[in-house]
RODO-697217 format. One record per atom (N, C-alpha, C): x, y, z; residue number from 0; residue in three letters. Coordinates in steps of 0.2 Angstrom, whole numbers, always signed. Example, Ala and Ser with C-alpha at 12.3 -4.5 7.8 and 13.67 -1.06 7.14 Angstrom:
REM residues 2
+-------+-------+-------+-----+------+
:    c1 :    c2 :    c3 :  nr : rest :
+-------+-------+-------+-----+------+
:   +66 :   -28 :   +39 :   0 :  ALA :
:   +62 :   -22 :   +39 :   0 :  ALA :
:   +66 :   -16 :   +39 :   0 :  ALA :
:   +64 :   -11 :   +35 :   1 :  SER :
:   +68 :    -5 :   +36 :   1 :  SER :
:   +64 :    +0 :   +39 :   1 :  SER :
+-------+-------+-------+-----+------+
//
This chain:
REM residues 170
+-------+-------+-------+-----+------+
:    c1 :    c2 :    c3 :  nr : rest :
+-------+-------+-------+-----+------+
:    +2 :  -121 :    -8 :   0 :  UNK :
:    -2 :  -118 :    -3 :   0 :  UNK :
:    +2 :  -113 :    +1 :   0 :  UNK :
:    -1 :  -107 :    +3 :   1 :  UNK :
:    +3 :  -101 :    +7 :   1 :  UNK :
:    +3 :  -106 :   +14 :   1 :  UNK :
:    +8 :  -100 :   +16 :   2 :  UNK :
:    +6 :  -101 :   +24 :   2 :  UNK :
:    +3 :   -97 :   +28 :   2 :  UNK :
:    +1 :  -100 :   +35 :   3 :  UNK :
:    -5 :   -95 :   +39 :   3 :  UNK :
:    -3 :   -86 :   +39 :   3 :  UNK :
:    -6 :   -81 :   +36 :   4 :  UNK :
:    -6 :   -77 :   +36 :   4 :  UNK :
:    -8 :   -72 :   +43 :   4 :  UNK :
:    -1 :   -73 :   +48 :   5 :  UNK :
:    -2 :   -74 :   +54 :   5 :  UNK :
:    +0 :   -67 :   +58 :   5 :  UNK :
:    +0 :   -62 :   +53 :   6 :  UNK :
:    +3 :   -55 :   +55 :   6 :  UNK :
:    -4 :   -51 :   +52 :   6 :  UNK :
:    -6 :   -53 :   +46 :   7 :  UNK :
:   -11 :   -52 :   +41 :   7 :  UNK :
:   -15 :   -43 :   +45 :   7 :  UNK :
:   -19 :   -45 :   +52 :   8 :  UNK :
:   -21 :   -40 :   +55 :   8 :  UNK :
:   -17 :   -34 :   +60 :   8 :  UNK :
:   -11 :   -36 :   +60 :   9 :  UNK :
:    -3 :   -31 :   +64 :   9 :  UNK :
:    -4 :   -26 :   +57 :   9 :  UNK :
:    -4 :   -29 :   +50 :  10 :  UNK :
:    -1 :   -25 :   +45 :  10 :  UNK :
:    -6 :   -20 :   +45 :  10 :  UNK :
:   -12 :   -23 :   +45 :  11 :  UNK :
:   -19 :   -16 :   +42 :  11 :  UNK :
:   -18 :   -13 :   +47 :  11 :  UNK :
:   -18 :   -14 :   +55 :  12 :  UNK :
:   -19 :   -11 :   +60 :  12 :  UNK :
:   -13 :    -4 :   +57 :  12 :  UNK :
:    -7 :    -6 :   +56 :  13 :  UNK :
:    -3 :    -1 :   +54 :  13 :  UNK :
:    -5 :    +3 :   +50 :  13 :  UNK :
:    -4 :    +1 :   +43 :  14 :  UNK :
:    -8 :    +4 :   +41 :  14 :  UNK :
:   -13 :   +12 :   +41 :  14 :  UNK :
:   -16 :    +8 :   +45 :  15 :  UNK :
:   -23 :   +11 :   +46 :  15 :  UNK :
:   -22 :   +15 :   +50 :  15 :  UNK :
:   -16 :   +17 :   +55 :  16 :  UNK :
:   -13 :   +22 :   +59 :  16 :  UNK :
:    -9 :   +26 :   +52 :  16 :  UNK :
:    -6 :   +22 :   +50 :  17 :  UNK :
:    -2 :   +28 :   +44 :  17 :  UNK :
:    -9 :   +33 :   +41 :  17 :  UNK :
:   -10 :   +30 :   +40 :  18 :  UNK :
:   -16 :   +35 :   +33 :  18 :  UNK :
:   -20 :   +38 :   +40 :  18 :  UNK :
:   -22 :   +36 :   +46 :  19 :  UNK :
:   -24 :   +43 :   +48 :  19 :  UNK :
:   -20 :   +47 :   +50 :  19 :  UNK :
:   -13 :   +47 :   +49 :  20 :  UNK :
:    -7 :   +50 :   +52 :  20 :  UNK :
:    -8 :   +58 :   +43 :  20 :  UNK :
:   -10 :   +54 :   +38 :  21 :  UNK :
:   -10 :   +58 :   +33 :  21 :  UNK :
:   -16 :   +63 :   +32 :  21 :  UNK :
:   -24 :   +58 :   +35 :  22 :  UNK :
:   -29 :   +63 :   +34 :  22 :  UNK :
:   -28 :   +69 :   +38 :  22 :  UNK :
:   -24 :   +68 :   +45 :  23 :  UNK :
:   -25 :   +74 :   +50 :  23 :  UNK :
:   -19 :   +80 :   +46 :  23 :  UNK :
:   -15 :   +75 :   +44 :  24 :  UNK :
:    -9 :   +82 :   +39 :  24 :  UNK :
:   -14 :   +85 :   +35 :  24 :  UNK :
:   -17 :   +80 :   +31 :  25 :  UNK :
:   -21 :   +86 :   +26 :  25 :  UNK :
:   -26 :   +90 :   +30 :  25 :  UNK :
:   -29 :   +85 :   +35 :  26 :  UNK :
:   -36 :   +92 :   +37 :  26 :  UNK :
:   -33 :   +97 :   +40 :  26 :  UNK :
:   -29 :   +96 :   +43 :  27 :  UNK :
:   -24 :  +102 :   +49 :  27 :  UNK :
:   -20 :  +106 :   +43 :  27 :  UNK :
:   -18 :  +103 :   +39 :  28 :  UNK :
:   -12 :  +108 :   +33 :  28 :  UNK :
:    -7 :  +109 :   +39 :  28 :  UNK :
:    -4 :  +105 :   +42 :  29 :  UNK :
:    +2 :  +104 :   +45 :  29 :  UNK :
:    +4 :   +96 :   +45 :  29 :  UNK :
:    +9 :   +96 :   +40 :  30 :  UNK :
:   +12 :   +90 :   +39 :  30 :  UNK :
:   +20 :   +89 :   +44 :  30 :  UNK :
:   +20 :   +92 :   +49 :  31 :  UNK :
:   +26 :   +90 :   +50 :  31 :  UNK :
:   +24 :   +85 :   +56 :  31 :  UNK :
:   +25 :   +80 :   +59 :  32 :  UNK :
:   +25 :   +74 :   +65 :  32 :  UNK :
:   +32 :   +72 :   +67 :  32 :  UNK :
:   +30 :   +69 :   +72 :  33 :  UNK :
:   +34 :   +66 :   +78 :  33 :  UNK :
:   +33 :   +60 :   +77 :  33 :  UNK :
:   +38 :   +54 :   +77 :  34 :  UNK :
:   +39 :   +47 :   +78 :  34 :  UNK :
:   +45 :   +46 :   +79 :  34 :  UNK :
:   +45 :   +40 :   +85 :  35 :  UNK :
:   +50 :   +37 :   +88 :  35 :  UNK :
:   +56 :   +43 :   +90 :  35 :  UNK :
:   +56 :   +50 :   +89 :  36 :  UNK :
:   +60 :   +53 :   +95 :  36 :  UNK :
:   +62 :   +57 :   +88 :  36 :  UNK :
:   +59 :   +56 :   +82 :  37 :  UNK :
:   +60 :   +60 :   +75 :  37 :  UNK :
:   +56 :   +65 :   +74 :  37 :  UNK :
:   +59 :   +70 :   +70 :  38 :  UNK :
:   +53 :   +74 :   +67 :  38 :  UNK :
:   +55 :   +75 :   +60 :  38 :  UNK :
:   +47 :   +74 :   +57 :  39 :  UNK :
:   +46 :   +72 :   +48 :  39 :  UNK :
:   +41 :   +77 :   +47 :  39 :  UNK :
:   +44 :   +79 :   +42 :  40 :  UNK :
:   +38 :   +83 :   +38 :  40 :  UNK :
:   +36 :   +76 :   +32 :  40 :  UNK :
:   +29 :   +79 :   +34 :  41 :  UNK :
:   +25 :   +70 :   +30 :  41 :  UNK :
:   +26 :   +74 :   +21 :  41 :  UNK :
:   +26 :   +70 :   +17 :  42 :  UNK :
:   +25 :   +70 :   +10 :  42 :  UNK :
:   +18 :   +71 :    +8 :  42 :  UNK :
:   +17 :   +72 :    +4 :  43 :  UNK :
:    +9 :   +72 :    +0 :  43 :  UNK :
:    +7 :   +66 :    -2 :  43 :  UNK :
:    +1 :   +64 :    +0 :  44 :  UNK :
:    -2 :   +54 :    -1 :  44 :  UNK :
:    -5 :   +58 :    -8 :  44 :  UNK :
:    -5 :   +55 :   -14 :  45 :  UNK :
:    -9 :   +55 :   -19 :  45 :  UNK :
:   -17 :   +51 :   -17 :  45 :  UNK :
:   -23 :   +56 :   -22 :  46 :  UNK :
:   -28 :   +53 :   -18 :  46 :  UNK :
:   -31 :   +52 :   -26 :  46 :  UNK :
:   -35 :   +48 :   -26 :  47 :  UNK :
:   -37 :   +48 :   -34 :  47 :  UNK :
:   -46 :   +46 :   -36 :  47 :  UNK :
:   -47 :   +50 :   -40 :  48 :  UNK :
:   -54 :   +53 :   -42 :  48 :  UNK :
:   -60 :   +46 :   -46 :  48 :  UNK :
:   -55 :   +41 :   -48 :  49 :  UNK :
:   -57 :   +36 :   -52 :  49 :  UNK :
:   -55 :   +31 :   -52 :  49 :  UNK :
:   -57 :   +25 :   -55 :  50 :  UNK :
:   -56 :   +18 :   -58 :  50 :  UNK :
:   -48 :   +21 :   -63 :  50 :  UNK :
:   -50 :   +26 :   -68 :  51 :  UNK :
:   -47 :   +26 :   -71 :  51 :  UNK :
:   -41 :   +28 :   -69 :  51 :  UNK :
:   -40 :   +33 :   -66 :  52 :  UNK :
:   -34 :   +37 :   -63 :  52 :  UNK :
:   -29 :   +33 :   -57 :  52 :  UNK :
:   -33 :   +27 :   -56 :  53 :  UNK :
:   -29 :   +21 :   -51 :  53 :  UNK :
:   -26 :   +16 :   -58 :  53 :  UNK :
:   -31 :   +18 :   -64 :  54 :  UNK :
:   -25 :   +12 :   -67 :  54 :  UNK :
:   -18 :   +16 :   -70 :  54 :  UNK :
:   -20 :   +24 :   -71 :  55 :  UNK :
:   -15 :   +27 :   -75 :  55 :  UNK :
:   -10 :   +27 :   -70 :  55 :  UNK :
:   -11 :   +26 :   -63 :  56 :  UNK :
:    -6 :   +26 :   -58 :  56 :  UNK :
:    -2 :   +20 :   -58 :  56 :  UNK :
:    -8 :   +16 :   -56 :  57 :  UNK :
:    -2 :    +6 :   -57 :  57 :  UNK :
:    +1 :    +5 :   -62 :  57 :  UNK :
:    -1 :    +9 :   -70 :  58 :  UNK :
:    +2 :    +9 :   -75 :  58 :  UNK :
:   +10 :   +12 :   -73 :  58 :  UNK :
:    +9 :   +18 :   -71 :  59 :  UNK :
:   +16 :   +22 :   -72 :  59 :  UNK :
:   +19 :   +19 :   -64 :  59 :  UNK :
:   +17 :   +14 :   -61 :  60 :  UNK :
:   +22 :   +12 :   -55 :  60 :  UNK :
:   +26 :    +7 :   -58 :  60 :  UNK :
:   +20 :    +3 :   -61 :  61 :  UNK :
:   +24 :    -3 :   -64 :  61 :  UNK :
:   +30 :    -1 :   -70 :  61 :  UNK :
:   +29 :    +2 :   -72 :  62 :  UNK :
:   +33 :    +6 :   -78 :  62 :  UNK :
:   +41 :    +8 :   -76 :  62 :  UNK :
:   +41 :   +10 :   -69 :  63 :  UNK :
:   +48 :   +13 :   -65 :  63 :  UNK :
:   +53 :    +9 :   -66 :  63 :  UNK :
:   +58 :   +11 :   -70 :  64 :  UNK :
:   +63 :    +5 :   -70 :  64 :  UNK :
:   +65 :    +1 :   -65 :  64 :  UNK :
:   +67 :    +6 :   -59 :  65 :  UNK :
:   +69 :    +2 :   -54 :  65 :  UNK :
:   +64 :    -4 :   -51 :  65 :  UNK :
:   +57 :    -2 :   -50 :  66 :  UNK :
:   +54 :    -8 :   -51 :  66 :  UNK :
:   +53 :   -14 :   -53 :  66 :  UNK :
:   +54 :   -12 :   -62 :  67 :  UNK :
:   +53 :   -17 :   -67 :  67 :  UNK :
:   +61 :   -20 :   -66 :  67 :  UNK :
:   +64 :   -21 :   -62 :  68 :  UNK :
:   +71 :   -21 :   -61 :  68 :  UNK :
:   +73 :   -27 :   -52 :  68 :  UNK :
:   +66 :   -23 :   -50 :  69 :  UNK :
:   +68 :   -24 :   -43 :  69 :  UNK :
:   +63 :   -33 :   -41 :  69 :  UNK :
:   +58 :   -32 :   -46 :  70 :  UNK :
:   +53 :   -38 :   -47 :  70 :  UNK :
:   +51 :   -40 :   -55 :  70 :  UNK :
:   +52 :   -45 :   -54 :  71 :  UNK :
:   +51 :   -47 :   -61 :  71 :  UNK :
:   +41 :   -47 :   -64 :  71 :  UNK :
:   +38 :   -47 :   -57 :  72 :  UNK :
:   +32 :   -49 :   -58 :  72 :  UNK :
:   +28 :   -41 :   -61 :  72 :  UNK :
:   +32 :   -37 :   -61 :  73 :  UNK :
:   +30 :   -29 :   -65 :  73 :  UNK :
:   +27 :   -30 :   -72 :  73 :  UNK :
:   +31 :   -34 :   -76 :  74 :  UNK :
:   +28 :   -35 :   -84 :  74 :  UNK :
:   +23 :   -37 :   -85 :  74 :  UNK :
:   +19 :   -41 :   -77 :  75 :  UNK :
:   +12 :   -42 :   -79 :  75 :  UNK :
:    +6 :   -38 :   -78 :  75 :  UNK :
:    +4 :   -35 :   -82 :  76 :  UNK :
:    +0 :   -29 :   -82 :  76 :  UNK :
:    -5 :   -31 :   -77 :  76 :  UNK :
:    -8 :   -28 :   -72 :  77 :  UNK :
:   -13 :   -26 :   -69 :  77 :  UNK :
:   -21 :   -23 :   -71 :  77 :  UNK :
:   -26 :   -26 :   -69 :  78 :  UNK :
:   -30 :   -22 :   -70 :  78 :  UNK :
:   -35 :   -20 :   -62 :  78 :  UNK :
:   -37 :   -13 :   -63 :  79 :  UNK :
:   -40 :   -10 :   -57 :  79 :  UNK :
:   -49 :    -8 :   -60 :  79 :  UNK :
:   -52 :   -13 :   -57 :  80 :  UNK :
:   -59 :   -12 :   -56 :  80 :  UNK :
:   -63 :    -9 :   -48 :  80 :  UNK :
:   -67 :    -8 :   -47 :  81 :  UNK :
:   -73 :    -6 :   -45 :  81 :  UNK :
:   -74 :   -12 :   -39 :  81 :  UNK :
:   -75 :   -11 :   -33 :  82 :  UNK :
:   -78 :   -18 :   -31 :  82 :  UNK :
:   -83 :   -14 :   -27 :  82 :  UNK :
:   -90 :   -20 :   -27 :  83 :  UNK :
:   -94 :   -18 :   -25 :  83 :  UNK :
:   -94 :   -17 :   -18 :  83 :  UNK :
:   -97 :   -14 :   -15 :  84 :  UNK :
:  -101 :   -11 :    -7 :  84 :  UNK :
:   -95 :   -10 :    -6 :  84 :  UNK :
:   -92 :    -8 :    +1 :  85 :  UNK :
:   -89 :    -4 :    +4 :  85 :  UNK :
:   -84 :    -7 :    +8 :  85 :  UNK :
:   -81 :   -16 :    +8 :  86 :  UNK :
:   -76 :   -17 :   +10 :  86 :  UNK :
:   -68 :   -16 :    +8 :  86 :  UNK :
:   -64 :   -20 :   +11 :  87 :  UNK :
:   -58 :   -16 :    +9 :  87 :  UNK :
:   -56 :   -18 :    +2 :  87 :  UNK :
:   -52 :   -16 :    +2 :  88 :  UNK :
:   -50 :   -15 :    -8 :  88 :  UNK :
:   -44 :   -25 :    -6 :  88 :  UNK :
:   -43 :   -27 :   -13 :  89 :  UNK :
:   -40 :   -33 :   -13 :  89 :  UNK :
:   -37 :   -35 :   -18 :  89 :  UNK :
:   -33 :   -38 :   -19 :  90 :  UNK :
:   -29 :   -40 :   -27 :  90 :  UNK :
:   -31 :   -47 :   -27 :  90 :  UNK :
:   -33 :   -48 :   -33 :  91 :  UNK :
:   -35 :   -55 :   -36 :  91 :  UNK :
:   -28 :   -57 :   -40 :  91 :  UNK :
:   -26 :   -63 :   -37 :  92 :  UNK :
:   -21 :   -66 :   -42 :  92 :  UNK :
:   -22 :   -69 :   -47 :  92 :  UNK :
:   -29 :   -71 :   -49 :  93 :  UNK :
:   -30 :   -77 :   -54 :  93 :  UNK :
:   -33 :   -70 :   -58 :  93 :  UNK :
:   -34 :   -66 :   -58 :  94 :  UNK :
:   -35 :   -63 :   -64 :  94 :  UNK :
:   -31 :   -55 :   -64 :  94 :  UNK :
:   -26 :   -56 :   -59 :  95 :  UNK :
:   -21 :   -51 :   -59 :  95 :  UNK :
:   -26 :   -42 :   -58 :  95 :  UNK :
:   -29 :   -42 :   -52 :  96 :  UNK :
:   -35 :   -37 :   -52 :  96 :  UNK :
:   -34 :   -34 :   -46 :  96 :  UNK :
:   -35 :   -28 :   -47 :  97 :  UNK :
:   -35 :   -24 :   -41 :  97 :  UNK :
:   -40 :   -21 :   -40 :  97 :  UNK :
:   -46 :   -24 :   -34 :  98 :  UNK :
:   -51 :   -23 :   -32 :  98 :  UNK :
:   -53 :   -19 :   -29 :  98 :  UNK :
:   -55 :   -12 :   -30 :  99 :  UNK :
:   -54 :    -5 :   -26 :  99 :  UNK :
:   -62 :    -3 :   -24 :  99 :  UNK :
:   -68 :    -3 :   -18 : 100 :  UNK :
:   -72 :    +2 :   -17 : 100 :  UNK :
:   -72 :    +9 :   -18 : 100 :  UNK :
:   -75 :   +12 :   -21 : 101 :  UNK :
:   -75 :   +18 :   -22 : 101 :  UNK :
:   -79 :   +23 :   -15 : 101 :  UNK :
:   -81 :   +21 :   -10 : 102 :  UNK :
:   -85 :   +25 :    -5 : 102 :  UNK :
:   -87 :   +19 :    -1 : 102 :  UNK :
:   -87 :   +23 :    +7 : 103 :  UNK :
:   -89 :   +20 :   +11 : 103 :  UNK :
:   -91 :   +25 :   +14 : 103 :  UNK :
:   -95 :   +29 :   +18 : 104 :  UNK :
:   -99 :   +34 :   +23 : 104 :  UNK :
:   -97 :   +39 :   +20 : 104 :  UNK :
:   -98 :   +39 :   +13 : 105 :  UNK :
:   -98 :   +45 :    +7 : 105 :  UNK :
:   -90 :   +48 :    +8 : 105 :  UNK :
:   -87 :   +43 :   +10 : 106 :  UNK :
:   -80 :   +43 :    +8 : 106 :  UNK :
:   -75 :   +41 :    +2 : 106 :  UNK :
:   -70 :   +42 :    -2 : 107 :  UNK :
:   -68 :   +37 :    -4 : 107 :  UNK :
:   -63 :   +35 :    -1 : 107 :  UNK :
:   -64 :   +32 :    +2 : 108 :  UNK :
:   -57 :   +30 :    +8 : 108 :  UNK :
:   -52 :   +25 :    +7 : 108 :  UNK :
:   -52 :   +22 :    +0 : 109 :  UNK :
:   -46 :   +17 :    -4 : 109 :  UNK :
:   -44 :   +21 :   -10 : 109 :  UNK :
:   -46 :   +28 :   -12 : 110 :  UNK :
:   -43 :   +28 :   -19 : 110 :  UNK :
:   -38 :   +31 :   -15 : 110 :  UNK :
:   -33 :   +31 :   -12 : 111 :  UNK :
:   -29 :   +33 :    -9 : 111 :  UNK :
:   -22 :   +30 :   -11 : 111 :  UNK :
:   -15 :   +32 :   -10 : 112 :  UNK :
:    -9 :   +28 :   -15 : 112 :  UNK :
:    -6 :   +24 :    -9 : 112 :  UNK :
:    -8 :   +23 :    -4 : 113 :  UNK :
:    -4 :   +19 :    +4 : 113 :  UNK :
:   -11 :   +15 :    +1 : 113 :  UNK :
:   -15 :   +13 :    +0 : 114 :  UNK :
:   -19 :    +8 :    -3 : 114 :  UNK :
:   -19 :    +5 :    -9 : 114 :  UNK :
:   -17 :    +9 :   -11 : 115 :  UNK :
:   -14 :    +8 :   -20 : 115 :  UNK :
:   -10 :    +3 :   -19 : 115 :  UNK :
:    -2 :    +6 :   -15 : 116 :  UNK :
:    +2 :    +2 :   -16 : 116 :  UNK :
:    +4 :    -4 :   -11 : 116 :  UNK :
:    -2 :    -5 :    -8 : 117 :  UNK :
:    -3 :   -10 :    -3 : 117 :  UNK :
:    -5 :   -16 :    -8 : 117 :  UNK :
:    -9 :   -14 :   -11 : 118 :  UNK :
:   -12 :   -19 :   -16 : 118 :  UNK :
:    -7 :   -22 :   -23 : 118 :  UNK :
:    +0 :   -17 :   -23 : 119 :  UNK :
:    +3 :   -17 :   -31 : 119 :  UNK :
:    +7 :   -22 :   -26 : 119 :  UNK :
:   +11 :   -24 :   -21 : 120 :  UNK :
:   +14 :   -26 :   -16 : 120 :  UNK :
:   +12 :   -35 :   -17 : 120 :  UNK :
:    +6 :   -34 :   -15 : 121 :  UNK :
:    +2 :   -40 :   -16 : 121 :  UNK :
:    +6 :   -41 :   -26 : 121 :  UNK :
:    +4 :   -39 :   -28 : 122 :  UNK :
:    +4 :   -41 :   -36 : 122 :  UNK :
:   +11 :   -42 :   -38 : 122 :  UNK :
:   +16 :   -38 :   -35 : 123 :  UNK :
:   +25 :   -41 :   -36 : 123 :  UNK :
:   +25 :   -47 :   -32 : 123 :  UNK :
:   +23 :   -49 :   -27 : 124 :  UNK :
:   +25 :   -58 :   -25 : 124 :  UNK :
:   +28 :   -61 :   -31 : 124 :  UNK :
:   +33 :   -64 :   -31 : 125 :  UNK :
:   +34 :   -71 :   -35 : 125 :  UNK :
:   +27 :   -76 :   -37 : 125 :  UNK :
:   +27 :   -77 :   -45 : 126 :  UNK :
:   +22 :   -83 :   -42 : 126 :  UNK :
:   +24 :   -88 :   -40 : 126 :  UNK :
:   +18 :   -93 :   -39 : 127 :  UNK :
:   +20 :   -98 :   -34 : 127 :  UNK :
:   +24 :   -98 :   -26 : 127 :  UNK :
:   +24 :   -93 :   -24 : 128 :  UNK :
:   +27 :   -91 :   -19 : 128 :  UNK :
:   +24 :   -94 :   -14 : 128 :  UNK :
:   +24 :   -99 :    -8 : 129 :  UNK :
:   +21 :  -101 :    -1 : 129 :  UNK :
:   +23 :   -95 :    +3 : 129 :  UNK :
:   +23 :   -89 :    +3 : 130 :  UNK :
:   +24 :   -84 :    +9 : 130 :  UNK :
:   +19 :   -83 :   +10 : 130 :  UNK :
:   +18 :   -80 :   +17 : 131 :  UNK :
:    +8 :   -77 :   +19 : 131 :  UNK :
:    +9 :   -71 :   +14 : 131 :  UNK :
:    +4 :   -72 :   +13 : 132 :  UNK :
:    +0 :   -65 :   +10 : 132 :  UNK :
:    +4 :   -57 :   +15 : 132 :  UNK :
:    +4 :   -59 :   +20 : 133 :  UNK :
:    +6 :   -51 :   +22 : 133 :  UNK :
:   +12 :   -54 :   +28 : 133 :  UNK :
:   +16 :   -58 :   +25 : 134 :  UNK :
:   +21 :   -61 :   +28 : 134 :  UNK :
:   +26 :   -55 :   +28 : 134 :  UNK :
:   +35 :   -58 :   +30 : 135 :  UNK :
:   +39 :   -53 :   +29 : 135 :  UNK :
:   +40 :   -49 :   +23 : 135 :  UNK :
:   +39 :   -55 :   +18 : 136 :  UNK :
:   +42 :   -53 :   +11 : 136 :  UNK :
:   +37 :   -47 :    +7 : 136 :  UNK :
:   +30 :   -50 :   +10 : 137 :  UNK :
:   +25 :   -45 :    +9 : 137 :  UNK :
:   +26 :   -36 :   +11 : 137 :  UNK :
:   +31 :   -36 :   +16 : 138 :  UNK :
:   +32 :   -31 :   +20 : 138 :  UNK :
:   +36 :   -27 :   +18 : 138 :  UNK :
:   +42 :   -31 :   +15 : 139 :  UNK :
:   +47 :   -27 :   +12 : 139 :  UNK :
:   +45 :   -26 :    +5 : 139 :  UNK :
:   +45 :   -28 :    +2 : 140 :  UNK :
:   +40 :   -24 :    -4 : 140 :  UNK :
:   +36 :   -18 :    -6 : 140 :  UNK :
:   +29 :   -18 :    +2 : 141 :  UNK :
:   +25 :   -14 :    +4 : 141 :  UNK :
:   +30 :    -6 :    +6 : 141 :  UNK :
:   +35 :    -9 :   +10 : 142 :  UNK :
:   +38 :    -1 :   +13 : 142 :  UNK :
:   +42 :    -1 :    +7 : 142 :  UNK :
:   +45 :    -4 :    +3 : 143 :  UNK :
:   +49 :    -1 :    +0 : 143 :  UNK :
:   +47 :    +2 :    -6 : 143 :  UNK :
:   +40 :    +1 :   -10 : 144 :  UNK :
:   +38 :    +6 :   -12 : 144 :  UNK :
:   +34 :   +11 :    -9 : 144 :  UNK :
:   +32 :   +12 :    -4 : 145 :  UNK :
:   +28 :   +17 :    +1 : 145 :  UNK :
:   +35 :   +23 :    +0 : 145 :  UNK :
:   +42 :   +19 :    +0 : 146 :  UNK :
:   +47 :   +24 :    +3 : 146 :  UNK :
:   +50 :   +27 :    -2 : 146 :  UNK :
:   +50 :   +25 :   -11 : 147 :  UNK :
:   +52 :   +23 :   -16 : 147 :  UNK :
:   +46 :   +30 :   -18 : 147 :  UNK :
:   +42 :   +28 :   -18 : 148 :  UNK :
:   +35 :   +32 :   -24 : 148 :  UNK :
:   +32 :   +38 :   -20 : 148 :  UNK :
:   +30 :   +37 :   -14 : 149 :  UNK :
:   +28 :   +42 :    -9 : 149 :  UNK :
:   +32 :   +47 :    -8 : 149 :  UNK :
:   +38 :   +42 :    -3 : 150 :  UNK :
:   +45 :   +46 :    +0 : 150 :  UNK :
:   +48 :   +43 :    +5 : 150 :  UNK :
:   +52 :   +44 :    +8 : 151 :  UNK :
:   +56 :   +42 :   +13 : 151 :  UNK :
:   +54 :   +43 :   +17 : 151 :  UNK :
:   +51 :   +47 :   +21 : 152 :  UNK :
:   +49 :   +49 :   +25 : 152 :  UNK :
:   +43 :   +46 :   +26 : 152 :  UNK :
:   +37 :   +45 :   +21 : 153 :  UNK :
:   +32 :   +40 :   +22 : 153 :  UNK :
:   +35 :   +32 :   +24 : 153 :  UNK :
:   +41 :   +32 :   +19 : 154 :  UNK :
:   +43 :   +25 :   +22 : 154 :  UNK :
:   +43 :   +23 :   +29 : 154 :  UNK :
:   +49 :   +27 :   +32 : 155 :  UNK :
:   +50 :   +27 :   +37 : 155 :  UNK :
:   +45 :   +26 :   +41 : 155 :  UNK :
:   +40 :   +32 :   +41 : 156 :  UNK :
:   +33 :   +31 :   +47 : 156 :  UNK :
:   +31 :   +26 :   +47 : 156 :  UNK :
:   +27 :   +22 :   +39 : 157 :  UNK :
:   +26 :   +16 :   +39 : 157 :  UNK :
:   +31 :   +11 :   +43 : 157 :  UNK :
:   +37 :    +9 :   +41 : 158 :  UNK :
:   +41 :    +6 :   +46 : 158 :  UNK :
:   +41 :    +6 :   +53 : 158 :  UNK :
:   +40 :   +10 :   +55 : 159 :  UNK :
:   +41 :   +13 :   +61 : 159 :  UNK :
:   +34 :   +10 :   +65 : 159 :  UNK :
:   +27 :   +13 :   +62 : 160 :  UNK :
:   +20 :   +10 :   +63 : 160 :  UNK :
:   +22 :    +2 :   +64 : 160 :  UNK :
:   +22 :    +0 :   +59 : 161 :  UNK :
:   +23 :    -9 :   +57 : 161 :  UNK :
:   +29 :   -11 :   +64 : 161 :  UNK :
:   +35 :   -11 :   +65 : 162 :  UNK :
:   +38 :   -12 :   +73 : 162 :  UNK :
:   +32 :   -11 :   +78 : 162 :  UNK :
:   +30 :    -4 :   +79 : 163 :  UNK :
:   +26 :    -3 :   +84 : 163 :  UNK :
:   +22 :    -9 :   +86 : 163 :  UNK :
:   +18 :   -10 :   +80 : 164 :  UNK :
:   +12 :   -16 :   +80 : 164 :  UNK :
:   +14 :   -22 :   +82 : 164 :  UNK :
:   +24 :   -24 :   +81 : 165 :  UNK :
:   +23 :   -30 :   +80 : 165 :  UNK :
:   +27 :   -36 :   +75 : 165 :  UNK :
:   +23 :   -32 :   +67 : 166 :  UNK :
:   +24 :   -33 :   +64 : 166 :  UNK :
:   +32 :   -36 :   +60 : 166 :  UNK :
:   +35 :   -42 :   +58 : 167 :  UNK :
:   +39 :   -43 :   +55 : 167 :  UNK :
:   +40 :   -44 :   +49 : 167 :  UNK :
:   +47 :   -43 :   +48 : 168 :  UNK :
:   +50 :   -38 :   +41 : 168 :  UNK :
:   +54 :   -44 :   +38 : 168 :  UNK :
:   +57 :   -47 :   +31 : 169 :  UNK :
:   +60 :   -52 :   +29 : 169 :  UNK :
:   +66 :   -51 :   +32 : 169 :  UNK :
+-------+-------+-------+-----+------+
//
């Protein structure tokens, strides 16, 4: 049995600042930002058009050597479906799924790759693992592919967001 997943709402909150830190780069067409006394120019968020184009992505994340190197739980292939109505996206561990809406107020506001890999994060745990869902271990995982596949610089901001929150890191 996991334990209480007790940051679980620290981490979306972050989150959920990061990725508007990205839509305003794209509406504005200025990616450079300010965090904690830094200035980054933000990386490009891959944004993706389909069920399918989210699996050619989990395909080629899990693929990365350093990945399949870094977690053993990579050789287990994932699959990306569709969920219905418009809550947030989720990963099924009993059938290895990554559960993605495709629109909510004619948005597609999770085929986004900070939601991708929030969810592949979920899917590298160890099985068997008692750690919360979105415990430290979950964290490090999560930035370290944000920093790894995005950029470093997205890393960072992530990072950076997640302290602001709160949020603790393994």
């Amino acid at each position: 049995m996991k334990n209480r997943d007790s940051q679980r709402s620290k981490v979306y909150e972050a989150e959920s600042m990061v990725r508007t830190m990205f839509d305003r780069a794209d509406e504005r067409d200025l990616r450079t930002v300010q965090i904690l006394g830094s200035t980054l120019t933000l990386p490009i968020e891959r944004k993706f058009a389909s069920v399918d184009s989210v699996q050619s992505y989990v395909d080629s994340v899990l693929a990365l050597n350093w990945v399949s190197e870094t977690w053993p739980q990579a050789s287990t292939v994932v699959h990306v479906r569709e969920r219905s109505g418009s809550a947030a996206s989720h990963y099924e561990r009993d059938t290895r799924t990554i559960a993605i809406p495709l629109h909510r107020r004619n948005e597609a506001w999770a085929l986004r790759e900070l939601v991708v890999l929030h969810e592949l994060a979920h899917h590298l745990e160890p099985d068997n693992s008692d750690f919360p869902s979105h415990g430290g271990q979950f964290v490090d995982r999560f930035v370290t592919l944000v920093s790894e596949v995005i950029g470093q610089e997205a890393g960072f901001v992530l990072r950076a967001t997640m302290h602001q929150t709160g949020v603790e890191f393994a």
